[in-house]
C-alpha positions as CSV (number, residue, x, y, z in Angstrom):
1,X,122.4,99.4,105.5
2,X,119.7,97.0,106.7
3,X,118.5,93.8,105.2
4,X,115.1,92.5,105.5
5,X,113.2,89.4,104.5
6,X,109.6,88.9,104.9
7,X,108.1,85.4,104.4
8,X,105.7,82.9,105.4
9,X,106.5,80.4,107.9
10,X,106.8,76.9,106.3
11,X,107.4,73.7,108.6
12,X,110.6,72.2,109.4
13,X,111.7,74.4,105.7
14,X,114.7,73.5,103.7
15,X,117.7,75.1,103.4
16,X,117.1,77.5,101.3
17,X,114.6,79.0,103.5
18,X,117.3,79.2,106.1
19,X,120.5,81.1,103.7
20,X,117.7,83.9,103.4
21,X,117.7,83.9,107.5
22,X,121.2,84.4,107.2
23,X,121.2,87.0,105.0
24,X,119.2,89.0,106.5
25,X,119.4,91.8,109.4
26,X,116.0,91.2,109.9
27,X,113.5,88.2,109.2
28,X,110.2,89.4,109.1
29,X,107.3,86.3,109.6
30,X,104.3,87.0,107.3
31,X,101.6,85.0,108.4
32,X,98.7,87.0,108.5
33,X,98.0,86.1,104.6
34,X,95.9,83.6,103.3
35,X,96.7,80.2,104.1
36,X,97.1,78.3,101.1
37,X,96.3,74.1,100.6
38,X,99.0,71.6,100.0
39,X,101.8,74.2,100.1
40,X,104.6,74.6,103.0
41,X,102.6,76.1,105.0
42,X,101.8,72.7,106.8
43,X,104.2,70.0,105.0
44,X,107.5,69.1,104.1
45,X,109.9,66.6,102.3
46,X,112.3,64.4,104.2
47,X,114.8,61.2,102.2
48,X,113.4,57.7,102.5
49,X,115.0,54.4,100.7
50,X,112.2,54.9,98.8
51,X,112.7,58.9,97.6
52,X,111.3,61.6,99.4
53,X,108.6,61.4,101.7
54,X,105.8,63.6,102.6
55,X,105.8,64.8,106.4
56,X,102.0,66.9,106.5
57,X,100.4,68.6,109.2
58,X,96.6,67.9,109.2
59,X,94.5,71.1,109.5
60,X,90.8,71.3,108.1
61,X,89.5,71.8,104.6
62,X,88.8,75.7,105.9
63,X,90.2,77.5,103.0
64,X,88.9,81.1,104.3
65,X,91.8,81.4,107.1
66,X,95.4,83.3,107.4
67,X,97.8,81.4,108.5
68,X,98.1,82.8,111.7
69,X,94.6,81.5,112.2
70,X,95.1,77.9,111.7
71,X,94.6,76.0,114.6
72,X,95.7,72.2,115.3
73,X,93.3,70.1,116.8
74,X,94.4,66.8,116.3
75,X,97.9,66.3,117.9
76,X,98.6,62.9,117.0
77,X,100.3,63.5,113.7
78,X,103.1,64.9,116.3
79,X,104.2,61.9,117.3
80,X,103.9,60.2,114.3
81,X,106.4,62.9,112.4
82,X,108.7,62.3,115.1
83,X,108.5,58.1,115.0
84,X,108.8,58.8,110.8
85,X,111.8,61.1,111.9
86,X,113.7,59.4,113.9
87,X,113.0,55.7,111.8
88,X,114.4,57.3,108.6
89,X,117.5,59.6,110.3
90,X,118.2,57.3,113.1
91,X,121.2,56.1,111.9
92,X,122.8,59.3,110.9
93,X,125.8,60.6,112.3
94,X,124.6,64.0,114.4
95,X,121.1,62.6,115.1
96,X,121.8,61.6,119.1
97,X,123.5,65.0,118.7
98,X,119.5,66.8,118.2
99,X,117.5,64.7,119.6
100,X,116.6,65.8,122.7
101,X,116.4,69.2,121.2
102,X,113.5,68.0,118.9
103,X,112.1,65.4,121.2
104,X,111.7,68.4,123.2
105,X,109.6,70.3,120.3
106,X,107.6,66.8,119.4
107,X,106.7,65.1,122.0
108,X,106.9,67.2,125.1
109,X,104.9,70.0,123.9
110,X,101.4,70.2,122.2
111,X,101.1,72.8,119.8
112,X,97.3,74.4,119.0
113,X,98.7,76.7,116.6
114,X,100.3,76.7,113.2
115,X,102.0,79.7,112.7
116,X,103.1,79.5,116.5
117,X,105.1,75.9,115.6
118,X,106.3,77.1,112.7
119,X,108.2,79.8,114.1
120,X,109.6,78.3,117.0
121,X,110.8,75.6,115.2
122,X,112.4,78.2,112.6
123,X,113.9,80.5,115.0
124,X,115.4,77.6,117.9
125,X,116.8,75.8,114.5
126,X,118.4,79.1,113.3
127,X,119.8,80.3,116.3
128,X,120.1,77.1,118.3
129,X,121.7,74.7,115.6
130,X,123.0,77.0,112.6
131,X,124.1,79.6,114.7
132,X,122.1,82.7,113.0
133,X,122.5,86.5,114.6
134,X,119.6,87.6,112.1
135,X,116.4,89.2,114.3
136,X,113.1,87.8,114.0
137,X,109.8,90.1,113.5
138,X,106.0,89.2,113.6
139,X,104.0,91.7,110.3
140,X,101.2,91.6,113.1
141,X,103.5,93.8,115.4
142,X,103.0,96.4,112.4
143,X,100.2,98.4,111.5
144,X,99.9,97.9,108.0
145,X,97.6,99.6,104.7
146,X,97.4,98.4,101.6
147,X,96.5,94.8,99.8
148,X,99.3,92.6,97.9
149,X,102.6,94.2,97.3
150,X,101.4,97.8,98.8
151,X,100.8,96.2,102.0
152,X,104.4,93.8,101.9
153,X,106.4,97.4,100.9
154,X,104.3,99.6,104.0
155,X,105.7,96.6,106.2
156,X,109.3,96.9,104.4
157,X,109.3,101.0,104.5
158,X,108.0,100.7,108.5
159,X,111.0,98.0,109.4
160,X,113.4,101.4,107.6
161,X,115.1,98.2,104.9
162,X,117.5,99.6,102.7
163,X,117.4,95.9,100.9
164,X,114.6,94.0,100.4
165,X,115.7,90.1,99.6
166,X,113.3,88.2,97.9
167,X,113.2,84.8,96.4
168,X,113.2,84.1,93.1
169,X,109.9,83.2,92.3
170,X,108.4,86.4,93.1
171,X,110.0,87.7,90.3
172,X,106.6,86.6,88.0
173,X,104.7,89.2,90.3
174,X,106.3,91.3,92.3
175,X,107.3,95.0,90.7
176,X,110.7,96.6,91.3
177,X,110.0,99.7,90.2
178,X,107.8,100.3,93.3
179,X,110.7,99.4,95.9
180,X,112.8,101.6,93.7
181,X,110.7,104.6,94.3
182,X,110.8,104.1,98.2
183,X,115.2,103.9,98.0
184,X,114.8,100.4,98.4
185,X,117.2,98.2,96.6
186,X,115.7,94.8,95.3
187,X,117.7,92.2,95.6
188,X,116.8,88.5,94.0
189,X,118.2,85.4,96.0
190,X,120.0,82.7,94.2
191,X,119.6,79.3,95.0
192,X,122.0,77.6,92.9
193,X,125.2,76.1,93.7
194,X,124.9,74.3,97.3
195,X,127.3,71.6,97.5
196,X,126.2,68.2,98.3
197,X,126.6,66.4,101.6
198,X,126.6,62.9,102.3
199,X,123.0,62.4,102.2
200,X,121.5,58.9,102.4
201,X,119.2,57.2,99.6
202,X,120.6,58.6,96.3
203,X,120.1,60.1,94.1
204,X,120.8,63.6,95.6
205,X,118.0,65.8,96.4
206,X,118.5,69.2,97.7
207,X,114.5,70.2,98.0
208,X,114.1,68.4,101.2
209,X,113.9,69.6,104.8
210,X,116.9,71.0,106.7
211,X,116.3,67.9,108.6
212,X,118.4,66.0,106.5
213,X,121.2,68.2,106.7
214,X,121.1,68.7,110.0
215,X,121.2,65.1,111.1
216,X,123.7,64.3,108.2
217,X,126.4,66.8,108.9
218,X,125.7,68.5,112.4
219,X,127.8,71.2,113.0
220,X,128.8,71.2,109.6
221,X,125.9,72.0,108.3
222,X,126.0,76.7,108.0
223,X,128.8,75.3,105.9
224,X,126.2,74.0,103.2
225,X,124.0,76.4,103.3
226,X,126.4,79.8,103.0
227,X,130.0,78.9,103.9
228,X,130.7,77.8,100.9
229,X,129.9,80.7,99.4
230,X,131.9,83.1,101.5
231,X,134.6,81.7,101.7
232,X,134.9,79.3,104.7
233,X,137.2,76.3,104.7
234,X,135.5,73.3,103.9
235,X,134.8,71.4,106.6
């Protein structure tokens, strides 16, 4: 049996994002699609006393370019996201524990591409911090055919899945008949049920970067993302 996911690469992603990581064998990155405006591509939530906060990436008003294309320019906004960072989760409990580690990602190196951060934030948070054994795959590495789901299940036949995982809103496009008739098994992820932490500035939210659990709950945190749900003491 082999798991795969494939998926864009969103910055600093919530939790979510990460659970599919986990269950996966393999974590394919899917970045040479169209790059889309005001999606996750480039931006992502964080708590404030005042609710969530915006944390975006400036890149261009180019809307003709993949994602893999997108190149930063202007490096200033790093510096910024990391004075925003460290002003609203300063105080938390595990963030001396990180960061260095992000300092190091922030302030000591200047990124010129996108889908380059992106991934290197993904992967050293993964394996670095949550403790993930899942391997990591660029679709560029494949030679691929097709357009829209053709080309997404040439790239799941040539990584040999026997699951595909998918979020759930694919569900409005995506056609599980097709991975059927390749003996690939479909399988919808469920988002529901994460237990809260003790996250600062109710109410609740869950939507926002894994940030917040990170610096909230430290090692803790794999707990609140799948340990609950298979079983693992509480912590």
């Amino acid at each position: 049996m082999k798991k795969v996911v494939v998926l864009q690469s969103n910055y600093i992603p919530w939790k979510g994002y990460f659970d599919l990581i986990h269950d996966a064998d393999l974590f394919v990155f899917y970045d040479d699609l169209q790059f889309t405006k005001n999606d996750w591509r480039n931006r992502n939530k964080i708590k404030s006393p005042q609710g969530t906060q915006w944390l975006t990436i400036p890149v261009g008003t180019d809307k003709h370019r993949l994602i893999c294309a997108v190149q930063l320019n202007d490096h200033g906004w790093q510096r910024t996201h990391w004075e925003t960072i460290r002003q609203q989760y300063g105080k938390c409990k595990f963030f001396s524990k990180y960061q260095q580690f992000f300092e190091q990602i922030f302030l000591q190196t200047e990124w010129a591409n996108l889908s380059d951060l992106n991934q290197h934030l993904i992967k050293k948070i993964a394996t670095e911090i949550l403790g993930s054994t899942t391997k990591f795959a660029d679709s560029r590495s494949f030679e691929l055919t097709g357009q829209k789901q053709d080309r997404l299940l040439d790239l799941v036949q040539k990584t040999q899945a026997t699951h595909y995982i998918s979020g759930p809103a694919a569900k409005s496009y995506m056609v599980a008949s097709e991975f059927d008739a390749l003996g690939i098994e479909l399988v919808w992820k469920d988002y529901t049920g994460y237990p809260e932490y003790s996250q600062k500035h109710p109410p609740f939210e869950h939507g926002v970067s894994i940030l917040d659990l990170i610096f909230n709950e430290g090692p803790h945190s794999p707990w609140y993302i799948w340990g609950w749900r298979e079983g693992s003491l509480q912590p």
